[in-house]
PADREN-259501 format. One record per residue (C-alpha): residue in three letters; x, y, z. Coordinates in pm, whole numbers, padded with zeros to 5 digits, always signed. Each point is the difference from the previous one (the first is absolute). Last residue first. Example, Ala and Ser with C-alpha at 12.3 -4.5 7.8 and 13.67 -1.06 7.14 Angstrom:
<rs>
SER+01367-00106+00714
ALA-00137-00344+00066
</rs>
This chain:
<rs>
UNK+00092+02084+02492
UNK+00370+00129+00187
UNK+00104+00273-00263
UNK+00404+00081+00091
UNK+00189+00321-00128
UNK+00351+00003+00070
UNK+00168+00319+00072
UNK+00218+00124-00192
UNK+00239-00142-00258
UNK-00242-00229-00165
UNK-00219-00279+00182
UNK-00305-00125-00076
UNK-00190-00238+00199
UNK-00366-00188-00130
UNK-00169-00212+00296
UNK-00249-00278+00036
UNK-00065-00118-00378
UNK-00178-00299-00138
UNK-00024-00097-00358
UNK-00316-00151-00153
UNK+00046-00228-00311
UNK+00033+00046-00302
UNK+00050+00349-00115
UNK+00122+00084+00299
UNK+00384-00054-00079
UNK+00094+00304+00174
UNK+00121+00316-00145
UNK+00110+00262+00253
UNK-00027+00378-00121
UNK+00267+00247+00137
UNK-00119+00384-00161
UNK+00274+00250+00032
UNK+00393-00141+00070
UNK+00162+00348-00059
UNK+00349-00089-00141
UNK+00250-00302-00014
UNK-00224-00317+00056
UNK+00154-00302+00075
UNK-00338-00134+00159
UNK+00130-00311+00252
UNK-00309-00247+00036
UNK-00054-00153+00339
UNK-00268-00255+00032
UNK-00126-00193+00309
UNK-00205-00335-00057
UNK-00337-00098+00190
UNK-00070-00374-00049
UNK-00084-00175-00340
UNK+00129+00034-00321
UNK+00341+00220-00070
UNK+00001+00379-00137
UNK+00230+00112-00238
UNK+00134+00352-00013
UNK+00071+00209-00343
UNK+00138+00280-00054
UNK-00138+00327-00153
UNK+00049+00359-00152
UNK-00240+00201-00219
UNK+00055+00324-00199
UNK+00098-00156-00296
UNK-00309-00252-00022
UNK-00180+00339+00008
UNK-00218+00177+00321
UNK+00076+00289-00051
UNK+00279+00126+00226
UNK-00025+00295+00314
UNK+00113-00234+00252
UNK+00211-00326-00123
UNK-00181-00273-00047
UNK+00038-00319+00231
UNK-00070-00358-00077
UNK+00012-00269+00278
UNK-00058-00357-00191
UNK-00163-00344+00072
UNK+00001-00326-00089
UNK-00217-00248+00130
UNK-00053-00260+00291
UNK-00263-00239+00046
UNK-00229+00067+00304
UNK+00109+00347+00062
UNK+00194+00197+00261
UNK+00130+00306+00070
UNK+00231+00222+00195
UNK+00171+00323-00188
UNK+00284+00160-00012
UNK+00122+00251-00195
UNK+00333+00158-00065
UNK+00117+00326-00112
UNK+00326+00129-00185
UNK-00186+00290-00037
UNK-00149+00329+00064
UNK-00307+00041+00177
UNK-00195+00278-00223
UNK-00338-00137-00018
UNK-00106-00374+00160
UNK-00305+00027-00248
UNK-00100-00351+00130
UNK-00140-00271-00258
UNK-00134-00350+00074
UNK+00060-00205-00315
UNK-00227-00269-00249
UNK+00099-00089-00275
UNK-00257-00149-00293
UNK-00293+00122+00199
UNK-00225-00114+00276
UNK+00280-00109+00237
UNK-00102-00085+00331
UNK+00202+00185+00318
UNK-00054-00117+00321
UNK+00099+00261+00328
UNK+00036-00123+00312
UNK-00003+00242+00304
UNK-00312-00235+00074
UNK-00198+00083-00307
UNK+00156+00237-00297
UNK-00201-00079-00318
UNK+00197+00054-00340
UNK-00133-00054-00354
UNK+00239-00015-00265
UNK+00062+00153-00304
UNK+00156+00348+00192
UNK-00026+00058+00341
UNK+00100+00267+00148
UNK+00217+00075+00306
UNK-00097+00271+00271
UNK-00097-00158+00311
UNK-00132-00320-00163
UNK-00253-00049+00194
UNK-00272+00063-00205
UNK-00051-00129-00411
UNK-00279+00213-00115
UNK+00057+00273+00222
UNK+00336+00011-00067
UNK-00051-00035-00355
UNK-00282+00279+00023
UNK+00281+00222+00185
UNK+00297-00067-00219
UNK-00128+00098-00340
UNK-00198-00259-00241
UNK+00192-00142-00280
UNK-00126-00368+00074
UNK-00377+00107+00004
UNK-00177+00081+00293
UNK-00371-00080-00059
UNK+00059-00093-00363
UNK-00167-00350+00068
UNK-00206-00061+00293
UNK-00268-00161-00196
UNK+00205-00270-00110
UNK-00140-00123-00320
UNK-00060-00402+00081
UNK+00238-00286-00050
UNK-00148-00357-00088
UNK+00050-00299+00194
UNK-00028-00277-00190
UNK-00263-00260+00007
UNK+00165-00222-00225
UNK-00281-00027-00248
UNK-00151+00340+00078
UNK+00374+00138-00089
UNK+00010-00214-00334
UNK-00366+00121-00071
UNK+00117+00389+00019
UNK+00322-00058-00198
UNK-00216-00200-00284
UNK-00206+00304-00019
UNK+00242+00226-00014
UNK+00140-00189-00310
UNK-00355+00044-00227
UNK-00005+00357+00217
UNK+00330+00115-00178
UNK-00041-00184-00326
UNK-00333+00184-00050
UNK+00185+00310+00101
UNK+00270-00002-00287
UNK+00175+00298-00052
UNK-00004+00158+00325
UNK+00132-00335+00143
UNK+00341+00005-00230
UNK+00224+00091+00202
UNK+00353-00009-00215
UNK+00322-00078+00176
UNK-00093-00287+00160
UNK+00365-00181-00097
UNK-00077-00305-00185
UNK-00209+00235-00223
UNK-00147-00172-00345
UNK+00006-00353+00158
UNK-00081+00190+00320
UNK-00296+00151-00155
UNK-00087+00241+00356
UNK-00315+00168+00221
UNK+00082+00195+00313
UNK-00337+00047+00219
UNK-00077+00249+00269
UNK-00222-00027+00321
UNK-00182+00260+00125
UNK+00101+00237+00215
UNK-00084+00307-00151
UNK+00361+00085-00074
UNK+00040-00375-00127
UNK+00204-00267+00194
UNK-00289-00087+00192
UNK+00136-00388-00096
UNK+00162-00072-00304
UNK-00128-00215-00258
UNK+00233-00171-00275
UNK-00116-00089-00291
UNK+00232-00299-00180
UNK-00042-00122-00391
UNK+00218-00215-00224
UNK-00242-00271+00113
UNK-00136+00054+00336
UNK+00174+00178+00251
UNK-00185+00123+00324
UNK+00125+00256+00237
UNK-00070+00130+00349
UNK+00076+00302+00207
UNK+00171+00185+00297
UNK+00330+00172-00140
UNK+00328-00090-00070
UNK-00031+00022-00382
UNK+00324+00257-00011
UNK+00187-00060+00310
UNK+00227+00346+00040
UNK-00335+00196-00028
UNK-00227-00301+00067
UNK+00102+00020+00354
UNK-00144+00327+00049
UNK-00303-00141-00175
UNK-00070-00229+00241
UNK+00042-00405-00027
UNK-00207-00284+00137
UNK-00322-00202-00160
UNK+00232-00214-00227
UNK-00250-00245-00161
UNK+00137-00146-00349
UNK-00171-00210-00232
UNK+00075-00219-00276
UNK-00184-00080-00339
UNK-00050-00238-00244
UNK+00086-00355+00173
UNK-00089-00332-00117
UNK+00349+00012-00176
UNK-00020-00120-00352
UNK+00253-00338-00032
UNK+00352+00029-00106
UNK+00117-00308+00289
UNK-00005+00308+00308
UNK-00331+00087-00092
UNK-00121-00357+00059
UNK+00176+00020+00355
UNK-00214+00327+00082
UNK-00176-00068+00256
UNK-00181+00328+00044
UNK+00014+00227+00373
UNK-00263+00141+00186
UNK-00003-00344+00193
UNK-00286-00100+00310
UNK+00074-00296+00147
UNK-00300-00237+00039
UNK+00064-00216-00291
UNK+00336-00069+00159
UNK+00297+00005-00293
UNK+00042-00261-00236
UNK+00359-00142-00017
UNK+00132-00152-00281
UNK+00362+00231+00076
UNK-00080+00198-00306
UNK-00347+00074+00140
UNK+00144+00064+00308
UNK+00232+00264-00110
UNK-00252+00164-00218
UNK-00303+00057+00244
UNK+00290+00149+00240
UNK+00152+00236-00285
UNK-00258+00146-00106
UNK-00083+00253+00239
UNK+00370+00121-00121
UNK-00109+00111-00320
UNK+00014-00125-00360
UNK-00150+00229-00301
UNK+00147-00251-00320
UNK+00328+00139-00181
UNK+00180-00327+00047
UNK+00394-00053-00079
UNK+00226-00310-00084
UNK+00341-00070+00097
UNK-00106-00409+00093
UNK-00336-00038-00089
UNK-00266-00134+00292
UNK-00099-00308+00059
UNK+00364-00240+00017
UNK+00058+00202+00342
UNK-00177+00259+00108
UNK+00191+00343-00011
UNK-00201+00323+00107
UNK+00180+00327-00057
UNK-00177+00319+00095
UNK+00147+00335-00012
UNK-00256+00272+00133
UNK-00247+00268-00082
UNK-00152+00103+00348
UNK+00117+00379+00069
UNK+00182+00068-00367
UNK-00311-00078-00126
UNK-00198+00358+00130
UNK-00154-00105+00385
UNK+00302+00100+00139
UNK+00178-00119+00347
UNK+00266-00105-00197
UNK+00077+00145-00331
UNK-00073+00266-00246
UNK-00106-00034-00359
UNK+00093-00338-00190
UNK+00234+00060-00328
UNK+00191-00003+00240
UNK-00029-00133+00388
UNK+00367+00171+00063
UNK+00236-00043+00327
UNK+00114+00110+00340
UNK-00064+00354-00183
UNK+00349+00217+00056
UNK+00043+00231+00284
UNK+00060-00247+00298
UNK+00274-00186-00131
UNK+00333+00143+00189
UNK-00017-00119+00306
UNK+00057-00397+00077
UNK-00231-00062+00115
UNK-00260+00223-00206
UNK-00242+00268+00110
UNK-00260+00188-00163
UNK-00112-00341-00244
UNK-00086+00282-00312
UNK-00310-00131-00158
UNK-00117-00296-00229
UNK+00047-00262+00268
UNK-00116-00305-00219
UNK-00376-00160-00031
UNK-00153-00215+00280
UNK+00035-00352+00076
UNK+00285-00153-00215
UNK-00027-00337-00153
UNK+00170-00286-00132
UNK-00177-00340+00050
UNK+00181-00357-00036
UNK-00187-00340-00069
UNK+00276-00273+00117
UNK-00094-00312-00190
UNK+00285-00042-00270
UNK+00255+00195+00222
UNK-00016-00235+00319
UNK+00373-00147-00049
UNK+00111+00152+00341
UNK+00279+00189-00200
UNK-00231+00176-00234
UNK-00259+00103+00251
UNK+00276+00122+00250
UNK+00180+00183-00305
UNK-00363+00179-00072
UNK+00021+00155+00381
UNK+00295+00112-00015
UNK-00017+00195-00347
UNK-00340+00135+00163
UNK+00241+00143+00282
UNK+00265+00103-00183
UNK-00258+00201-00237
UNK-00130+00182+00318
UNK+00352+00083+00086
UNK+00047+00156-00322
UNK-00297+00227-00011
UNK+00079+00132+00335
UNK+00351+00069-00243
UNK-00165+00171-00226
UNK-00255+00172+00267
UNK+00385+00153+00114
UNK+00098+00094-00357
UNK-00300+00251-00084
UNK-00045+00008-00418
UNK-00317-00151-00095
UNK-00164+00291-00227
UNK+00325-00058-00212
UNK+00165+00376-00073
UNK+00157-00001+00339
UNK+00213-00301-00126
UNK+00123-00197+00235
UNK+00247-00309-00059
UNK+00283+00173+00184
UNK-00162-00052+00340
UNK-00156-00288-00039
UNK+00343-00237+00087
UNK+00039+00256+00344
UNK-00357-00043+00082
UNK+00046-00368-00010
UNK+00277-00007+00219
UNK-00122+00247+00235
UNK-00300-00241+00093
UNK-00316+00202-00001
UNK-00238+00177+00223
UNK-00277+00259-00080
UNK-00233-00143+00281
UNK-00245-00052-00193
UNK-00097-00276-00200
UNK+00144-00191-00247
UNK+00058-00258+00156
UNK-00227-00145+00247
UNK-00024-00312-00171
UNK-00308-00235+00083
UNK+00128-00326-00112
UNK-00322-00166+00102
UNK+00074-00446-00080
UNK-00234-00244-00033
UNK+00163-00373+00002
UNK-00107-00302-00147
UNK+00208-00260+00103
UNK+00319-00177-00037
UNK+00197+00338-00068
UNK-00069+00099+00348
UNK+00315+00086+00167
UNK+00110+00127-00316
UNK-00242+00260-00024
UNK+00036+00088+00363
UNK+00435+00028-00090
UNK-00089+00227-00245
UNK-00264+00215+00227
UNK+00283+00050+00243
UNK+00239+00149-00269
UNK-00277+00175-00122
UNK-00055+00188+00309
UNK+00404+00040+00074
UNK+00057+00179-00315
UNK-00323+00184+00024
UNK+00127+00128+00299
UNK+00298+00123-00167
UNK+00325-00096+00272
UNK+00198+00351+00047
UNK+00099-00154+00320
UNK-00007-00351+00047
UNK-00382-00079+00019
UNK-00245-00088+00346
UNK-00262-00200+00064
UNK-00010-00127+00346
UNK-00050+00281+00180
UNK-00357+00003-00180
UNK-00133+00318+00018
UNK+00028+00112-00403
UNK-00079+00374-00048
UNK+00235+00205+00090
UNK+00273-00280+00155
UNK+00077-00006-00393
UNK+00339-00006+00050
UNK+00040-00065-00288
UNK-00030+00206-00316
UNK-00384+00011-00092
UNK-00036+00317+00194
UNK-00116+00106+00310
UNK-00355-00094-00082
UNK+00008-00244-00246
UNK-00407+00084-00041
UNK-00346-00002+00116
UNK+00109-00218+00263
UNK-00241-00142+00276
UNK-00024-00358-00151
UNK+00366-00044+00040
UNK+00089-00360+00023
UNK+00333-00050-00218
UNK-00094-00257-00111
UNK-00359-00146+00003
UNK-00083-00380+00028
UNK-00299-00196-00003
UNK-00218+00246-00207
UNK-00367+00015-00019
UNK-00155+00342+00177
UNK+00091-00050+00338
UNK+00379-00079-00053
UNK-00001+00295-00236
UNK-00108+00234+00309
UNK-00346+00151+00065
UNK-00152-00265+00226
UNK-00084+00203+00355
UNK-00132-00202+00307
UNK+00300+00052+00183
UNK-00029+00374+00024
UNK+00222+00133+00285
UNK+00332-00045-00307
UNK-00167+00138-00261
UNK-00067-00198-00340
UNK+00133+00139-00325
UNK-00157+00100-00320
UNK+00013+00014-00392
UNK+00315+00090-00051
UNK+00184-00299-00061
UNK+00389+00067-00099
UNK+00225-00240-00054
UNK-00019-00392-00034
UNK-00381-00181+00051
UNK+00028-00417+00011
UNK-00254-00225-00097
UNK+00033-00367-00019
UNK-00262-00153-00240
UNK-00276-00248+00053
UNK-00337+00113-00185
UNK-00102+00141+00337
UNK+00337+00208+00016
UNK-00040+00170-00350
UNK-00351+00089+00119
UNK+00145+00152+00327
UNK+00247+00179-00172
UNK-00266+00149-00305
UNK-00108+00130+00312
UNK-00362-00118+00208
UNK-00127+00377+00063
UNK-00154-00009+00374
UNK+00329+00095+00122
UNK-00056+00368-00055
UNK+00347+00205-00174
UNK+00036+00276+00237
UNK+00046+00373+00011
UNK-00344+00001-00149
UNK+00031+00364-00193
UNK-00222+00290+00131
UNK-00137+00140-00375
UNK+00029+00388-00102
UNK-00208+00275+00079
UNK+00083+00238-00315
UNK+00095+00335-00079
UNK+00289-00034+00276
UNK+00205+00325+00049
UNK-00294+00065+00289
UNK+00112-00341+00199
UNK-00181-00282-00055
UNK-00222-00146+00315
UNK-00100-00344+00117
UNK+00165-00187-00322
UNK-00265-00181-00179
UNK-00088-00377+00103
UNK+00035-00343-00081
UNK+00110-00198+00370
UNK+00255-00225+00071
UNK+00221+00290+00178
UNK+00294-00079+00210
UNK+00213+00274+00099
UNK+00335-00140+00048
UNK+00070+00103-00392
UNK+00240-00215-00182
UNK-00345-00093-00170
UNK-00033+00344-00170
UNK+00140+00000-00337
UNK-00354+00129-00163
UNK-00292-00151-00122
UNK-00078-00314+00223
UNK-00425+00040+00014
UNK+00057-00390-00154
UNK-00306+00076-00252
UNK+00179+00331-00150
UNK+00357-00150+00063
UNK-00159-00258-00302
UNK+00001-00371+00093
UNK+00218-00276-00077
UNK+00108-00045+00386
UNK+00331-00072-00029
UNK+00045+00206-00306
UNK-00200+00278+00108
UNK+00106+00039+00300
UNK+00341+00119-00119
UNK-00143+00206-00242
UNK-00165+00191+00277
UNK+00313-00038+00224
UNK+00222+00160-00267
UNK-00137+00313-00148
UNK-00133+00099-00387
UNK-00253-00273+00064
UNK-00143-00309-00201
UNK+00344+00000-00140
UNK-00060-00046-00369
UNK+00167-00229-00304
UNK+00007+00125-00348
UNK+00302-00133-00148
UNK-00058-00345+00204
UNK+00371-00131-00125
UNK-00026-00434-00061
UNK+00263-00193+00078
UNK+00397-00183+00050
UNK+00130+00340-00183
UNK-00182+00208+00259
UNK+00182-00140+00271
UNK+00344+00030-00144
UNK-00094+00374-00057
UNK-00079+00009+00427
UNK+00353-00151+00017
UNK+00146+00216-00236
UNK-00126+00327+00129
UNK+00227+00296-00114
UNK-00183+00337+00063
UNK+00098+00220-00283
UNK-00143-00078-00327
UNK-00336-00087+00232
UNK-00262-00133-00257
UNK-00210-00302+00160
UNK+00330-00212-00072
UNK+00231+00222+00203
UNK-00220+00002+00267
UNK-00146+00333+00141
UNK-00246+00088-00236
UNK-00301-00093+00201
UNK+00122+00128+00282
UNK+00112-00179+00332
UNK-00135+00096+00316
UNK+00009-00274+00185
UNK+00068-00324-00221
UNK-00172-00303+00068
UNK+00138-00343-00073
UNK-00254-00257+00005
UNK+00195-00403-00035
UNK-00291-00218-00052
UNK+00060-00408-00019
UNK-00134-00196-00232
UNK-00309-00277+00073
UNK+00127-00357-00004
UNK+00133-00113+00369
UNK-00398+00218+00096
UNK-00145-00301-00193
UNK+00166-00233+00147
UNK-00071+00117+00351
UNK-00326+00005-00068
UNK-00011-00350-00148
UNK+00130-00113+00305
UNK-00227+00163+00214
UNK-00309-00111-00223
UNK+00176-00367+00097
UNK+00023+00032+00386
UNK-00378+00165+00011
UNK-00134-00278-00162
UNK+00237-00248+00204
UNK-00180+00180+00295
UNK-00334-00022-00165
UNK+00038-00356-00043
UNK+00162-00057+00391
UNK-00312+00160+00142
UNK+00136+00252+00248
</rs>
């Protein structure tokens, strides 16, 4: 090499590396499944968050800040890659999946409870995307990715896969599990559930996110001396239903049925989250690297608005895990409470300390944002759905008017206990938002929800009859943001009402065969093999068996298996009773990740057993079942699939 371009190349190196010495460091904690009124200082008068409120009183609050998704891995993907779910083809929580699908598509078949054909999910985020990681890690940061990813995992016979954090920008990732949806297991260690790594382990009763933010400390102060980018990727808050006693126990007394928040075990999940920000801010503090440390506080879908089913430790399952109010409904929902979130975005000596911003933010705009703060411009070839939005965050107007959400899954079975859970599309602009829902008419057409949310926060009032011109001035926008991205659309299913959910047990059988008897109810089941997989299409899904007059104590057993564990439940109502809350029976069962798993559930029941229906948690992901056993005082009755 000529020795004046080497010395060239020697000095644009060093001012490089100077450069990089002077741009702040990003510390991006993510929430999962935190709701928008959650934190003490975004309204909560029962949650106690002091560390997250500390946050908020160094910067700015994003009051109206958006998931781009009402699920996880689609907002997930978002931020890394600062593109809509609609454009990514990632629009459900399907990259634990082993299935690997890359390609845009509709579903092969919906089942007749299904008025629409809904989208095939990428169960992977593609390489091809350069991350708001990789950028960071151009410009001369360390990256490192704590918690829970979600957004795809490589297999083991398939070297040539690059799904995994340390694929997709970041140097380091604790714990290292790619595959996990969730904690499953539990957050209390041992979590041999869903961490592989012998290596890390907890004293027992150890908080994961104890440990996690313990570890992303000590990164933090491993690297005070240069910039850093740091994922703190919680996976608190959600499910499994598991708290530490401790905290439950101090909750306890506090509740108040009459508050819409009012269950003490998401309290104290709550809690834990907290310790783990409060960790995390301590680290900054103590390593000196507070004045140039931007931090972001997110969460990437709305809050569990529903009853969880099944707590650890029993006892919580009836009450909501929490409340989105004055927001309608929750996660999975396409109404606010599905993808209105808390946002807190500190940037040192910019933005103003304790302040809040009412501007439309969303999490596309995060990547263009970060980098712009950091003095980095982004590649001219990389396509971004998402707004800087750095002037915004000084008291500037926000170069964004509008936000868009794509959510082409949902049924209306699952709508009943879901509401807004169905296949569709909105579009806010202004004080404005139309939502269109797919086929969801009688005729199968599609059917649009029109709201003021300054005047009605809650979507009470559907306004679309009212004011058509509106309706197809915002229907248009929906139809060119979905041309834009090329998203894939759902279509009337034209199998719909064939054999509807309340159908007797012959067309069921016929519908679902195989199943020597048993029925399935929001769910789809296909015996294959003497294997039979159940897939939820409603909000629970159960096989039912009018076992008749068998008198208990029963049990039942059962051998299953699914890719990510779930709770469960065996209900039984008694012969002859309606079918009331009163009238039905139930304990839970848990089933573990992974291989197959062997359940035995004890039914204390004192009279005629009558109808035994097993829940599974189907509704996201398939579940697996060889055999079904039950067993009362005569003789046992055994269904090999």
């Amino acid at each position: 090499m000529h020795s004046s371009l080497r010395s060239l190349l020697i000095a644009s190196a060093v001012v490089l590396s100077a450069h990089a010495e002077t741009r702040p460091n990003i510390v991006f904690i993510l929430a999962d499944d935190l709701g928008a009124h959650d934190p003490h200082c975004f309204g909560s008068t029962y949650h106690e968050t002091p560390n997250i409120d500390r946050l908020a009183a160094r910067g700015v609050k994003m009051m109206q800040a958006y998931a781009a998704s009402p699920l996880c891995s689609p907002t997930r993907s978002s931020i890394l890659a600062g593109i809509y779910p609609a454009r990514s083809g990632i629009t459900t929580p399907s990259c634990h999946e082993v299935r690997v699908n890359l390609e845009k598509k509709l579903v092969a078949k919906a089942t007749p409870q299904m008025r629409a054909i809904n989208s095939d999910s990428l169960t992977r985020l593609k390489p091809d995307y350069f991350t708001l990681a990789e950028s960071l890690k151009e410009a001369g940061y360390a990256t490192a990715h704590f918690g829970k990813w979600h957004l795809g995992h490589n297999l083991p016979d398939h070297p040539e896969d690059h799904y995994e954090p340390k694929d997709q920008g970041f140097d380091f990732d604790f714990p290292h599990t790619p595959s996990a949806p969730g904690p499953g297991g539990g957050y209390l260690a041992p979590w041999t559930k869903f961490i592989k790594d012998p290596n890390i382990t907890g004293k027992p009763g150890e908080h994961i996110e104890d440990r996690m933010s313990q570890e992303a400390a000590k990164y933090i102060r491993e690297h005070e001396d240069s910039p850093f980018y740091v994922n703190y990727w919680a996976y608190s808050v959600h499910s499994p239903w598991n708290a530490r006693q401790d905290y439950i126990d101090y909750f306890k007394p506090k509740t108040d049925k009459k508050n819409p928040q009012h269950n003490p075990l998401y309290a104290a999940m709550v809690r834990s989250l907290d310790d783990g920000v409060g960790r995390l801010l301590d680290a900054i503090d103590e390593a000196g690297v507070a004045d140039r440390t931007i931090i972001v506080f997110f969460s990437d879908n709305g809050g569990w608005a529903y009853p969880p089913k099944a707590t650890d430790p029993d006892g919580y399952a009836d009450e909501p895990a929490t409340s989105n109010l004055p927001q309608r409904s929750g996660k999975a929902s396409l109404y606010e409470g599905g993808t209105r979130e808390p946002c807190i975005i500190v940037w040192p000596g910019k933005t103003k300390a304790g302040s809040e911003n009412d501007a439309l933010f969303q999490s596309t705009d995060f990547y263009p944002t970060l980098l712009s703060m950091c003095g980095i411009k982004p590649h001219a070839d990389v396509k971004l759905d998402g707004f800087d939005q750095s002037r915004t965050l000084l008291g500037e107007v926000s170069p964004r008017d509008r936000v868009f959400c794509h959510f082409p899954h949902g049924t209306p079975n699952q709508a009943e206990s879901i509401p807004g859970m169905l296949p569709g599309t909105y579009v806010r602009k202004g004080d404005w938002k139309l939502l269109r829902f797919y086929a969801d008419n009688d005729d199968g057409s599609d059917r649009f929800e029109l709201y003021n949310l300054k005047d009605d926060p809650g979507e009470s009032k559907n306004l679309a009859a009212q004011k058509p011109e509106l309706v197809r001035e915002l229907n248009n926008l929906i139809t060119g943001f979905l041309k834009d991205t090329e998203a894939v659309v759902p279509v009337r299913n034209p199998d719909y009402g064939k054999v509807v959910a309340k159908a007797g047990a012959k067309k069921i059988d016929e519908e679902f065969p195989g199943l020597e008897g048993w029925k399935a109810r929001s769910c789809e089941a296909k015996a294959k093999n003497g294997i039979v997989t159940v897939t939820g299409n409603g909000g629970a899904p159960f096989l039912g068996y009018g076992i008749g007059k068998d008198k208990g104590p029963a049990v039942v057993k059962l051998r299953a298996r699914c890719a990510s564990g779930g709770d469960g439940k065996i209900e039984w109502i008694p012969s002859g009773k309606a079918t009331k809350d009163a009238d039905m029976h139930s304990v839970p069962f848990k089933l573990t990740g992974g291989d197959w798993q062997e359940v035995s559930v004890n039914v204390p029941a004192k009279g005629e057993i009558g109808i035994i229906r097993v829940y599974l948690p189907a509704i996201s992901q398939p579940v697996e079942l060889d055999w079904i056993e039950f067993k009362a005082a005569g003789k046992p009755k055994r269904w090999n699939f």
